[in-house]
N, C-alpha and C positions, 0 to 999 in steps of 0.2 A: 504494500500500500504506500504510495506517493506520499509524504507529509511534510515535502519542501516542492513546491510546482516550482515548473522552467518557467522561462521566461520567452514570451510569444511574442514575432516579429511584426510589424505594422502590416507588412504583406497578410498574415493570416488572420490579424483582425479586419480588417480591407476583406477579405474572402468571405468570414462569417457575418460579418453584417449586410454584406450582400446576399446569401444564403438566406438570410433572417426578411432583408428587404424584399426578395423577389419570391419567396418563398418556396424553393425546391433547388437542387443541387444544378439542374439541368440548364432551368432559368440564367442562374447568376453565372453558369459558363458560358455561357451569353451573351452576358452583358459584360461579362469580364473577358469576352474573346479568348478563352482556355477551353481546354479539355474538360468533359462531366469527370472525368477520373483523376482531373490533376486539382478538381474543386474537392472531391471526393477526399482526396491523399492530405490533403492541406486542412482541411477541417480534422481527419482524423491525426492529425499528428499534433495539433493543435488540444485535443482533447488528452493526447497521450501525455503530453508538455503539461498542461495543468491536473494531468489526472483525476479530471472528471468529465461524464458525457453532456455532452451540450444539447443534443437533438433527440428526440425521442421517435427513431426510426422503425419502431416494431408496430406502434398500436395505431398507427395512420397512415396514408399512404403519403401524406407531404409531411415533412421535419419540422416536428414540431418543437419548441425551447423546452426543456427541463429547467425546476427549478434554478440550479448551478446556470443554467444558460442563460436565463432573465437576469443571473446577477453580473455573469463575464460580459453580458450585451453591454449594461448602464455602464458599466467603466469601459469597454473598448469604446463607447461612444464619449465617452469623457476623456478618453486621451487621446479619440483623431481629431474632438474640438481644440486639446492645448494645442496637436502641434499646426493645425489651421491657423491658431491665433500665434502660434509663437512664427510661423513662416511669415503672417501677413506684417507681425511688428518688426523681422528683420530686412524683410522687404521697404519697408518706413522708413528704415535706419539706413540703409541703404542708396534711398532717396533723399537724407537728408530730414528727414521726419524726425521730429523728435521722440523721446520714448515715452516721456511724459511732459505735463505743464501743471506747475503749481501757481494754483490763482487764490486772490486772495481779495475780498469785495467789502465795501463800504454797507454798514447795515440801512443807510440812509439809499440807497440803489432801491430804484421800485422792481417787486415783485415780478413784475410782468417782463423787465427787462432782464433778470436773473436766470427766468426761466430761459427766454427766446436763446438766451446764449449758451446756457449749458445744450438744453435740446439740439440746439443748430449744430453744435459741437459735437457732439455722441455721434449725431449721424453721419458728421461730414469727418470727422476723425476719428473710428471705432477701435483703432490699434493703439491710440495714445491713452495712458491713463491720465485722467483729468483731478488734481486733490484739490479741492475747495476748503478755504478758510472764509468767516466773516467776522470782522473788526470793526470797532468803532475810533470815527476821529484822526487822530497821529499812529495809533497800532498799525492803520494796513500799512501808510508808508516805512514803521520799522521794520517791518516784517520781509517788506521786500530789499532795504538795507539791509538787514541783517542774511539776509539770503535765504527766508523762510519761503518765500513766494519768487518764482520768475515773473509774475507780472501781477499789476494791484488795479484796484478802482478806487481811486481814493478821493475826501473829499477834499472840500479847500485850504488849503497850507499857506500863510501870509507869508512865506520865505522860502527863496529858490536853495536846492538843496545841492551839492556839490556832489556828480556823480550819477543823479537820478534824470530822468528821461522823462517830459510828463508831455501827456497833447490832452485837451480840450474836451470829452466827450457827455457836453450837454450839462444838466443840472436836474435839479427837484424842487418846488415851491415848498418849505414851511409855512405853516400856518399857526394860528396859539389857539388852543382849544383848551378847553373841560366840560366837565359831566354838565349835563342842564340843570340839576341843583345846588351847581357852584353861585357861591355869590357874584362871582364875575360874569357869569350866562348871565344869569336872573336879573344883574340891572339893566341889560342893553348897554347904549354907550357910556361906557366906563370912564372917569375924569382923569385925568396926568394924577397918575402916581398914585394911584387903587390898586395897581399890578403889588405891587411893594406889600402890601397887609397883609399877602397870601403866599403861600407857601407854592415854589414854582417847580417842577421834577425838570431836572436837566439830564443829555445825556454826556456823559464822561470816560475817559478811560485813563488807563495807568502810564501810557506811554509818555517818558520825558521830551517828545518833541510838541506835545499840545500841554503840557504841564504847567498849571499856573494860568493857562490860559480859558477865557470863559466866549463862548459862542451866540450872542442874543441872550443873554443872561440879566432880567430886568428885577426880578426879585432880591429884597434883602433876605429872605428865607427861602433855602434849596437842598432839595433833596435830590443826590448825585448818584446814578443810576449807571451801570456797564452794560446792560442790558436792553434793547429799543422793547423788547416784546415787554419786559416788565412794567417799562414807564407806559405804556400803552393801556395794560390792565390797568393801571392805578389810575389813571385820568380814565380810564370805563366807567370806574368804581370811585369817582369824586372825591377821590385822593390827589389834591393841586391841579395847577392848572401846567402848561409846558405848548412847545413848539414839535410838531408832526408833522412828515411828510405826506401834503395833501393825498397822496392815491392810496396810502397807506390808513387814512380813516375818514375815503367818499363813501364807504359803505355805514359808518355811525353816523355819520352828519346827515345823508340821506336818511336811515332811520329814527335822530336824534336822541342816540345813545350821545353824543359829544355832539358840541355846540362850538361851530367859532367865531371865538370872543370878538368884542370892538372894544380894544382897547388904543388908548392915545398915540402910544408909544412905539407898537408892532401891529403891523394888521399884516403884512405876510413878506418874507425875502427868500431869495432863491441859492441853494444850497451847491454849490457847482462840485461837478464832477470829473479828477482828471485820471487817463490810464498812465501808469508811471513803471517806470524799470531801469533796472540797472546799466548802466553807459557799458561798462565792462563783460554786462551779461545780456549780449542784442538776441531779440524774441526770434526763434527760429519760425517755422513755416505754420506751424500750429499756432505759437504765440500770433503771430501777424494775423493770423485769419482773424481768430480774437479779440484785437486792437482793432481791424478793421470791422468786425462787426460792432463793438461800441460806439465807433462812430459812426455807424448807421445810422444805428438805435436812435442816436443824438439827432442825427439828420430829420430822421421821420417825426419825433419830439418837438422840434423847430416847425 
């Protein structure tokens, strides 16, 4: 009794999945332009290699799987998909295709733009793996300094950075909202410096290039949030008032879960958006498709 199987060649799994596909030995000589007796020899020597029978040749007149052959099928089919996938990615490499792209996207990027580009991506480059990060604020641009991302969406930086690459792609309106039971909804227009008595959710992060620094920040009381989805809940839930990107809550203002405010001092400014990368590390054919689709996005945005 066999209790170490051989090791079976691509050729013979290539044979029994066609066996399997066309359903008799005769068939997939066929289709494989061979001999029925050289499909026949290769299936059995195949069963002899792993020491178990695959087809169930006695009780039907066409070959039917045995247990053991519904399990050797799921894995020889899972290892003629690695080496398809692993020939089309050396094939990429080849051409100059990258092997991967790490992107890394501003949380303030609307939804609908996120999607269009991972989607567009997957399809139009299915060999490259694609890792996605999202950051807030100065994070995405460290992250691509730091060499964590080959390429960022980042938002607005007051200072040009030495080394970094950035071009233009569009922006997102802020708005200042809260709940309709905020006292800010509830009076209408609000007078110069009502914003101030309320407690305002900002969004923040750790990164020392935005450190110190505050964004449309009108309240003397704030509550500093790394999270967008968080401060979103909390302005649901008439916890402060803060600044959103419009496409990010036309679904509560259409339902008036959230109200946007009129206040003095902000009624709405546009939150710009640039793709950025390393001068030292230029985006190959993947990355550019990439960059060029943001700029689309931007275009059709306009």
């Amino acid at each position: 009794m066999i209790t170490e199987p051989g090791t079976p060649t691509l050729d013979q799994l290539r044979v029994f999945m066609t066996v399997v596909e066309v359903g008799s030995f005769a068939a997939a000589a066929r289709k494989l332009h061979r001999a029925t007796s050289v499909v026949s020899y290769s299936i059995a020597n195949l069963e002899l290699q792993l020491g178990v029978l695959l087809f169930d040749r006695h009780t039907t007149r066409k070959p039917q799987l045995t247990e053991a052959g519904r399990t050797v099928l799921a894995e020889a089919r899972s290892i003629t998909h690695g080496i398809h996938g692993l020939r089309a990615k050396v094939k990429g490499l080849l051409q100059g295709l990258e092997a991967e792209v790490r992107l890394v996207l501003d949380v303030m990027l609307p939804a609908e733009r996120v999607v269009d580009a991972l989607k567009s991506f997957r399809e139009t480059f299915p060999t490259v793996a694609l890792h996605l990060h999202m950051e807030a604020l100065g994070a995405v641009t460290d992250r691509v300094i730091n060499r964590g991302a080959t390429l960022g969406v980042s938002g607005p930086m007051s200072n040009a950075i030495d080394g970094i690459e950035k071009m233009a792609v569009g922006s997102v309106e802020l708005i200042p909202v809260a709940a309709p039971d905020h006292p800010l909804a509830m009076n209408g227009a609000n007078p110069p410096g009502a914003v101030r008595a309320h407690t305002q959710l900002v969004l923040s992060d750790r990164s020392h290039l935005t450190e110190g620094k505050d964004f449309a920040v009108l309240g003397n009381r704030t509550w500093r949030l790394a999270d967008l989805g968080a401060k979103h809940m909390l302005l649901r839930e008439g916890i402060g008032w803060g600044n959103m990107p419009a496409p990010m809550v036309a679904e509560d203002l259409a339902s008036g879960r959230l109200v946007h405010l009129d206040i003095a001092e902000y009624a709405s400014g546009h939150y710009a958006f640039d793709v950025i990368y390393r001068t030292d590390q230029p985006p190959g054919p993947a990355a550019r498709w990439l960059i060029e689709r943001f700029v689309h996005q931007a275009g059709g945005q306009a």
